[in-house]
N, C-alpha and C positions, 0 to 999 in steps of 0.2 A: 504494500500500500504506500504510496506514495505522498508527501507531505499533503498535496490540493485534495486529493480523497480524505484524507484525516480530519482536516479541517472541515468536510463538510459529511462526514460520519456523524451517527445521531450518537455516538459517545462522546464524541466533541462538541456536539450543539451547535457548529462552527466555530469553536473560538480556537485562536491558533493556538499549536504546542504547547509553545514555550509560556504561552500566558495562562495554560488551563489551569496548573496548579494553586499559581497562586492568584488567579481571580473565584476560581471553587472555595478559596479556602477563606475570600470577603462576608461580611454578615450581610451585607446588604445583599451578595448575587445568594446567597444561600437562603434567605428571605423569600426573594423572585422565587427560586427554584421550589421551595416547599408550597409557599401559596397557588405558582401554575399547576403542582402535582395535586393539591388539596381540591383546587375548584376545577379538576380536567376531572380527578375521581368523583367529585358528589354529582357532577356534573351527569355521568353518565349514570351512578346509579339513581337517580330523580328520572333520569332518562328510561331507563327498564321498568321502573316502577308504575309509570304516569301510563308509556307504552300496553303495558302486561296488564292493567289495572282497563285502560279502555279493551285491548282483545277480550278480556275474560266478560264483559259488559256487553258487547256485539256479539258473542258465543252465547249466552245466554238467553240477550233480548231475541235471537233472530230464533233461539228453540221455541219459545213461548207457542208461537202462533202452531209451528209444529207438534207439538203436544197439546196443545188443546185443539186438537182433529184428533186426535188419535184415540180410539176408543177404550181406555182404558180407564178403572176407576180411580186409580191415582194421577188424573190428568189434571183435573180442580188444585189438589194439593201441589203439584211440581210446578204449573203454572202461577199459584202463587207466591210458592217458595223462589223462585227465577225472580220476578217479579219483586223480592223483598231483598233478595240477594244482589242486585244490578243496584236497588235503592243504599245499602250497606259500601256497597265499593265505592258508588259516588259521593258518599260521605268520608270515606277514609282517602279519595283523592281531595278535594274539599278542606280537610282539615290539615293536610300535610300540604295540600299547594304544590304536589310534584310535576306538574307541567309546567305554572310558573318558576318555581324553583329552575327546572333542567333548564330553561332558556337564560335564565337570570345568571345561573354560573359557569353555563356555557360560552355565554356570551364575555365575562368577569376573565375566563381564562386564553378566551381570545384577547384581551385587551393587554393580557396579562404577556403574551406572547408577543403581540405587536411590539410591546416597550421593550422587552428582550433582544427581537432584533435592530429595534433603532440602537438601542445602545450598544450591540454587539457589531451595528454599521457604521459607529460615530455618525448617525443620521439624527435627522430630526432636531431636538433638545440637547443634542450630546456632542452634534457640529462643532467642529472647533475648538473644543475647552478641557483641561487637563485630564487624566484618567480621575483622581482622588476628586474633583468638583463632579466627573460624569458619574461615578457612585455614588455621591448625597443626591445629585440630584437624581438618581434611580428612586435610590432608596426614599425619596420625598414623594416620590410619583406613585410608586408602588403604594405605599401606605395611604397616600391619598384615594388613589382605587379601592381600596379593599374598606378604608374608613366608609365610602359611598358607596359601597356592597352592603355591607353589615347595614344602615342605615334601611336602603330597599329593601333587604332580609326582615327587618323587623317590621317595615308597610308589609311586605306579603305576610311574614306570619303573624299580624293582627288581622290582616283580612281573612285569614283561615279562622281564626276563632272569633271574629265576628260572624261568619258565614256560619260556622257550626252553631251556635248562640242562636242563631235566627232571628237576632236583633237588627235594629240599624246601628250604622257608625255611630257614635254621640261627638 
């Protein structure tokens, strides 16, 4: 493997050789690095959840109609139970917000990735100015992201337990 493969090896991340050790070994790029792993994982499991949560809803709702033709005398029962079942998922989506959630931290570690490469391009913000100034100001950026995640994180999870409450906002 050649230097120009190395550097654009997803062990590298692209950054060159000679600087990976000791930019890995910054708190501010180890910050980046936990927060992009943190919000790529919740990211996707919101993402399964929200997913697996509408199939099992669509598999049920679309038996209804099927089982009640069917002549048998457990057809009243299973269509209501389906019926109560579909009612139960949409309340455990509802109260957890996994579809807003998946898009919200989706989206959080797209942003989170964008600033990774600008700073890893000396692009953007990071144009021109020392390496020790392009690290506060990562690490200013970053933190400011994720401060105005958390912030969203708690409008969607009020709106989840307003929605279950059955209240209005006050």
């Amino acid at each position: 493997m050649d230097d120009a493969d190395r550097r654009d090896s997803p062990a590298t991340d692209g950054i060159a050789p000679d600087a990976d050790a000791a930019l890995r070994q910054r708190a501010e790029w180890r910050r980046l690095e936990e927060q992009l792993a943190w919000y790529s994982r919740r990211s996707g499991h919101c993402q399964r959840w929200h997913k697996g949560l509408r199939i099992v809803q669509v598999i049920f709702a679309a038996s209804i109609p099927v089982i009640s033709l069917a002549d048998v005398p457990l057809a009243r029962w299973l269509t209501a139970s389906l019926g109560a079942l579909i009612a139960v998922l949409e309340a455990v989506e509802q109260i957890n917000q996994f579809g807003p959630l998946w898009i919200q931290y989706r989206s959080t570690a797209e942003h989170l990735k964008h600033e990774k490469y600008l700073f890893l391009a000396g692009a953007g913000p990071y144009r021109d100015i020392e390496r020790a100034e392009a690290l506060r100001l990562l690490a200013e950026r970053v933190e400011e992201h994720v401060s105005r995640e958390h912030a969203r994180w708690v409008r969607t999870s009020e709106k989840g337990q307003t929605g279950q409450q059955g209240g209005k906002e006050q």
